[in-house]
N, C-alpha and C positions, 0 to 999 in steps of 0.2 A: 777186729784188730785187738788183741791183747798184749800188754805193755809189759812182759815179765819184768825188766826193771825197774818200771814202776809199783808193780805188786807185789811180785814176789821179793825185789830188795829193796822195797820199801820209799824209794824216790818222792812217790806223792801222796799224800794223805788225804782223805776224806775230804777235810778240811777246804782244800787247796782250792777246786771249782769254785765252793759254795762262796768263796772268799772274793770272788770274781763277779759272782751271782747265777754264774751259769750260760751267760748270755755268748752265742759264737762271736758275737762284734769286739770282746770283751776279752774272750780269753787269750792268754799265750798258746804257741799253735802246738806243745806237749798237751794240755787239759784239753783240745779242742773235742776229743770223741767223749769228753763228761756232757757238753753242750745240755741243755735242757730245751730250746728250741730247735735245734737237729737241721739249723741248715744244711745244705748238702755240701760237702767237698763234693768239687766237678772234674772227672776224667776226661780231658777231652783227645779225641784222635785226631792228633793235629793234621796227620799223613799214615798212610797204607803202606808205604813202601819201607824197605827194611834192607840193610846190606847184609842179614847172617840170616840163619835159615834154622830158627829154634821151634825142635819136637814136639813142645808144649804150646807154641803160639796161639792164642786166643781171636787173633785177628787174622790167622794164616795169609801171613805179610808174605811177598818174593820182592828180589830187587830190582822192579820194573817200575814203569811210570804206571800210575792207576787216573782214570778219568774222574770230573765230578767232585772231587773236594772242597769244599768252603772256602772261595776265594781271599785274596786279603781283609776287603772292605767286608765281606761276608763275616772274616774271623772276629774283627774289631768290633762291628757289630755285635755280636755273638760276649765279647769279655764284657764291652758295655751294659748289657743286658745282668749279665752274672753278675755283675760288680753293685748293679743298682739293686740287687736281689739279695745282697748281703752272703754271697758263695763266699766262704771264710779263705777257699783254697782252689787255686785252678793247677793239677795235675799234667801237665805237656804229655804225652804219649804220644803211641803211634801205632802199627809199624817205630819205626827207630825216628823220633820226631827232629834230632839233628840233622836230617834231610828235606824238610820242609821250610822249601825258600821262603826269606823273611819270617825264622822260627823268632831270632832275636827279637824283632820289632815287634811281635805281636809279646813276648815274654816283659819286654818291657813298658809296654801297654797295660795290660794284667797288674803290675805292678806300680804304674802311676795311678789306677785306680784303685789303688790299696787294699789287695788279695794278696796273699800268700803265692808265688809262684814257685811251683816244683817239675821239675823232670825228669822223667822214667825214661833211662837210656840203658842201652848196652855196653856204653862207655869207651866203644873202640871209635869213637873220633871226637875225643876230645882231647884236643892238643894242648898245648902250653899257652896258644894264643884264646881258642874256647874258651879255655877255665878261666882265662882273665874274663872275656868278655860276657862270660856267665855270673860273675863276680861283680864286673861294673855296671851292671846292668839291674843288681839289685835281687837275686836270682836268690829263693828262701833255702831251696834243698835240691841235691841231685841224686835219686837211687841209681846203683847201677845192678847190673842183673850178672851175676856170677854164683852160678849154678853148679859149684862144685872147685875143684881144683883141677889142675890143666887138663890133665886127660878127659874128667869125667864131663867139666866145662864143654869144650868143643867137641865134643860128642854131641853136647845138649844143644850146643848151636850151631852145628853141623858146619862149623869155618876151623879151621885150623888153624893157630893161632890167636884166636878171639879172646881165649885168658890173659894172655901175656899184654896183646891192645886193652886190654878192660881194664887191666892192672896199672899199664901208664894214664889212661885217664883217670882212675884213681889216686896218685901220687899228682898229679897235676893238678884235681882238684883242693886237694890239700896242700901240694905249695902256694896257691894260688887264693885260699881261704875260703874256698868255698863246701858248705857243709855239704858231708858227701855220706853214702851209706849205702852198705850191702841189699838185695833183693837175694833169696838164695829159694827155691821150687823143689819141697824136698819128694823123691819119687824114691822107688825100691835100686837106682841105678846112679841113685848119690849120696844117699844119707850117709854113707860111710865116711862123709867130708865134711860131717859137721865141724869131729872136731878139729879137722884142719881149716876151715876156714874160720874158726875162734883164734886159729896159733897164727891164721896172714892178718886178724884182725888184730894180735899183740903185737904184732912185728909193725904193721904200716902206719900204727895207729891212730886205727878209722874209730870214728866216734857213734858208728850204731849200725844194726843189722837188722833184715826184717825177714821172718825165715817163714815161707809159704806155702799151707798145704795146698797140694794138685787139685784144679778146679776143670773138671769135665767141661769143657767147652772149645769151639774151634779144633784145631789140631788137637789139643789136649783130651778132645772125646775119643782119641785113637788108644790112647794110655790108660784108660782106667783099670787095666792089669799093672799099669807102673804103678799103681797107689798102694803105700804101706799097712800091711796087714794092722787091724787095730794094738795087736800086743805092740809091738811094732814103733806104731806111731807116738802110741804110751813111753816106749825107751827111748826115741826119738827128744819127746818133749819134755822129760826128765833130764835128757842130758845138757838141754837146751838153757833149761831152769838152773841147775846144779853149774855150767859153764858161767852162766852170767852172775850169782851169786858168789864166784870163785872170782871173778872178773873185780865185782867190787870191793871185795874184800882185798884187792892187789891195788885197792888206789886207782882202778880204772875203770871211770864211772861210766861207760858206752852202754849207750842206750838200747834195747835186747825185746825188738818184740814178735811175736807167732803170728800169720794173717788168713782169713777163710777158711778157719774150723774153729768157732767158740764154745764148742766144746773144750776147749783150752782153758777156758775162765772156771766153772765149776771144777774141774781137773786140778786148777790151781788151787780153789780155794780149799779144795776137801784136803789136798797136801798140808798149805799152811794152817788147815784147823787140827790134824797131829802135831805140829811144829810150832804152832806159835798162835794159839785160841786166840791173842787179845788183837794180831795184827790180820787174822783171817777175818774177823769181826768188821775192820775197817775198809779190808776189798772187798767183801759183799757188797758195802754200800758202793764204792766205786764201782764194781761190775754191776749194779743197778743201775748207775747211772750214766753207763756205755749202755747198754740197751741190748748186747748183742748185736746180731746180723743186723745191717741198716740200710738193706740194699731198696731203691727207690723210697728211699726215707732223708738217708743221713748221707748218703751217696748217689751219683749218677753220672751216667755217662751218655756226649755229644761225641757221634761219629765222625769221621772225616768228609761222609756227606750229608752232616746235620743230623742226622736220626738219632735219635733221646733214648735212652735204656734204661731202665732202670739201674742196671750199674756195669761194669768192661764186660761182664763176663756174658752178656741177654743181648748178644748179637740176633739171635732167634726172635725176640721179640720188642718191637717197635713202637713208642705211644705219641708219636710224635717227629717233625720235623723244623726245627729253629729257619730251615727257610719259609714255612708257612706259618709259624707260631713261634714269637718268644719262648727260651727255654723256659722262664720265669712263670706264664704263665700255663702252657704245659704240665709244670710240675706243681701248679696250685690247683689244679682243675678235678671237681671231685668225681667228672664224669666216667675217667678215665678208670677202666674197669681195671684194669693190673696192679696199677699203682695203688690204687684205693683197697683192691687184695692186701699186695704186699701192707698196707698199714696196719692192717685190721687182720696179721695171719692167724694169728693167734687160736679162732674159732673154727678156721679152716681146717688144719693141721690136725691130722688122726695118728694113730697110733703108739710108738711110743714117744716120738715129739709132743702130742696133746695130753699125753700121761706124765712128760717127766716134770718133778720138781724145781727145773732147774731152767725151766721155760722162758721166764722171767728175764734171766740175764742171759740166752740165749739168743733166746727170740723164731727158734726153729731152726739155726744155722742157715748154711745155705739151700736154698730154694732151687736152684738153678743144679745144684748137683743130684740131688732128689728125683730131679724130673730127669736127668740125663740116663741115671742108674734106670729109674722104673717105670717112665712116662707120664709119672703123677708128681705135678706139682707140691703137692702138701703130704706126699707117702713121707715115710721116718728118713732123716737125713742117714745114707748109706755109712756114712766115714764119723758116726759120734762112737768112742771107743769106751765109753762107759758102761759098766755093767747097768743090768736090771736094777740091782742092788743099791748101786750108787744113785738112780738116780731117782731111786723111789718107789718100783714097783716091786 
């Protein structure tokens, strides 16, 4: 996750973590990816089931009942366990997790034990009464997923109408004060709505977006002809940059950030080292101390039937199950050979990934798209759009 307005317009300084000390217990939940103990924010899939039917879905949800899910007492157990573990943030997903009886209850659970709680919706059912009760309930953040403008939208989530529902739960959650924000999956069959959904985000105004490169996984390994050529993704994340700097400069400080290709961070920084040497100096040290990719690090993800991943996208791969193991300890256990990979990729990783300069605040990008493209785990991540040049060799 790269925070262009935090970096590129300048929002947070160096400073700002170190001020905190670093600690996830400690920080406000913007600094939380500076963390220096790297708790993990936890994905959890509350529920399988899903009422829209999106091309990219990682969990390839349909809107049926699915067996086996982590019952109530199962789920409470489960926050308890996070909570005691110091998880700075429990993520709600799904499938579409406002269909998981007793979502509230367990949301405000999460939140009596003093986590962060967020939900990753599609936004078509939250009504006027929802957004309250997501609101009194204590409820930290709600993304919604709106993948384009109308046409290009329900295309992507193959319902008709899903823009226009996504859009009243977005005005709802803003009547209603609850902090709301964009999800947007940029593919070659939407990017052309970037900037219109910059001009619904002046018009409604939503207080942050978070725009996402395509991650080969579940449904989404059918697309990887949808993923934007690198020039592409380069004009893509330029425009991305230049919109939210235009943004603040209008007195509209909405929060603007890139997710699942950190390639974005070095991208950034070599922009703002032509632009402005003295404030390119002070994101380096911030994109040090994001770490890059932090997938079974700094993230993870509990399925709907317990099963531990290293993060949403590692359906494929399994180190564990919270019905037979605390996630807590699961995720401390050095035995576990993936995890203990993922921590230590660094020496694994060949090619131009183990060659580039930029390794550091990378960290290899994503893992999981690597192995989708090539069958190797630690091959060069497919989607970094940096030249040879740039990145050192």
């Amino acid at each position: 996750m790269i925070g262009i307005s935090k970096l590129y317009c300048g929002t947070v300084e160096a400073s700002d973590p170190l001020r905190y000390g670093r600690r996830s217990r400690d920080l406000p939940s913007h600094l939380l990816q500076y963390s220096s103990d790297k708790k993990p924010v936890v994905v959890w899939n509350v529920g399988r089931r899903c009422n829209l039917r999106c091309v990219h879905c990682y969990s390839q949800s349909h809107n049926r009942e699915y067996s086996g899910e982590l019952t109530p007492a199962e789920g409470l157990q489960l926050i308890d366990d996070l909570a005691a573990f110091g998880v700075p943030v429990l993520l709600f997903s799904g499938g579409e997790p406002l269909l998981r009886p007793g979502i509230f209850e367990l949301i405000e659970h999460a939140v009596q034990r003093k986590m962060r709680a967020v939900v990753s919706t599609n936004g078509t059912l939250i009504t006027p009464d929802v957004a309250a009760r997501l609101r009194d309930i204590g409820l930290s953040y709600v993304g919604i997923s709106l993948d384009g403008l109308e046409a290009a939208n329900d295309r992507f989530r193959g319902m008709p109408g899903a823009f226009n529902r996504a859009l009243d739960g977005i005005r709802n959650c803003l009547q209603h004060k609850v902090k709301v924000g964009l999800r947007f999956t940029i593919t070659r069959r939407n990017v052309q709505d970037i900037g219109g959904v910059f001009d619904l985000i002046r018009t409604e105004g939503i207080p942050r977006v978070c725009f996402y490169h395509l991650v080969y996984a579940g449904r989404g390994n059918a697309l990887i002809q949808e993923a934007l050529p690198h020039a592409q993704t380069r004009a893509a994340v330029d425009l991305i940059m230049n919109t939210a700097r235009a943004l603040h400069a209008e007195g509209r400080p909405v929060e603007v950030l890139t997710v699942d290709n950190h390639t974005d961070g070095p991208y950034l920084y070599l922009r703002l080292l032509a632009e402005n040497p003295a404030r390119a100096a002070d994101v380096l040290e911030l994109l040090k101390m994001n770490g890059g990719n932090n997938s079974g690090v700094g993230i993870g993800c509990v399925s709907w039937d317990g099963a531990v991943h290293p993060d949403q996208f590692w359906r494929h791969a399994t180190v564990g199950n919270v019905r037979a193991r605390p996630f807590s300890q699961l995720w401390t256990d050095p035995s576990i050979a993936l995890l203990a990979q993922l921590r230590d990729r660094k020496r694994l990783l060949h090619g131009r990934c183990a060659a580039c300069r930029w390794l550091e605040i990378c960290n290899g990008n994503l893992r999981v798209r690597a192995e989708a493209v090539t069958g190797d785990l630690w091959a060069p991540e497919p989607d970094c759009y940096l030249s040879d040049q740039e990145i050192g060799l």
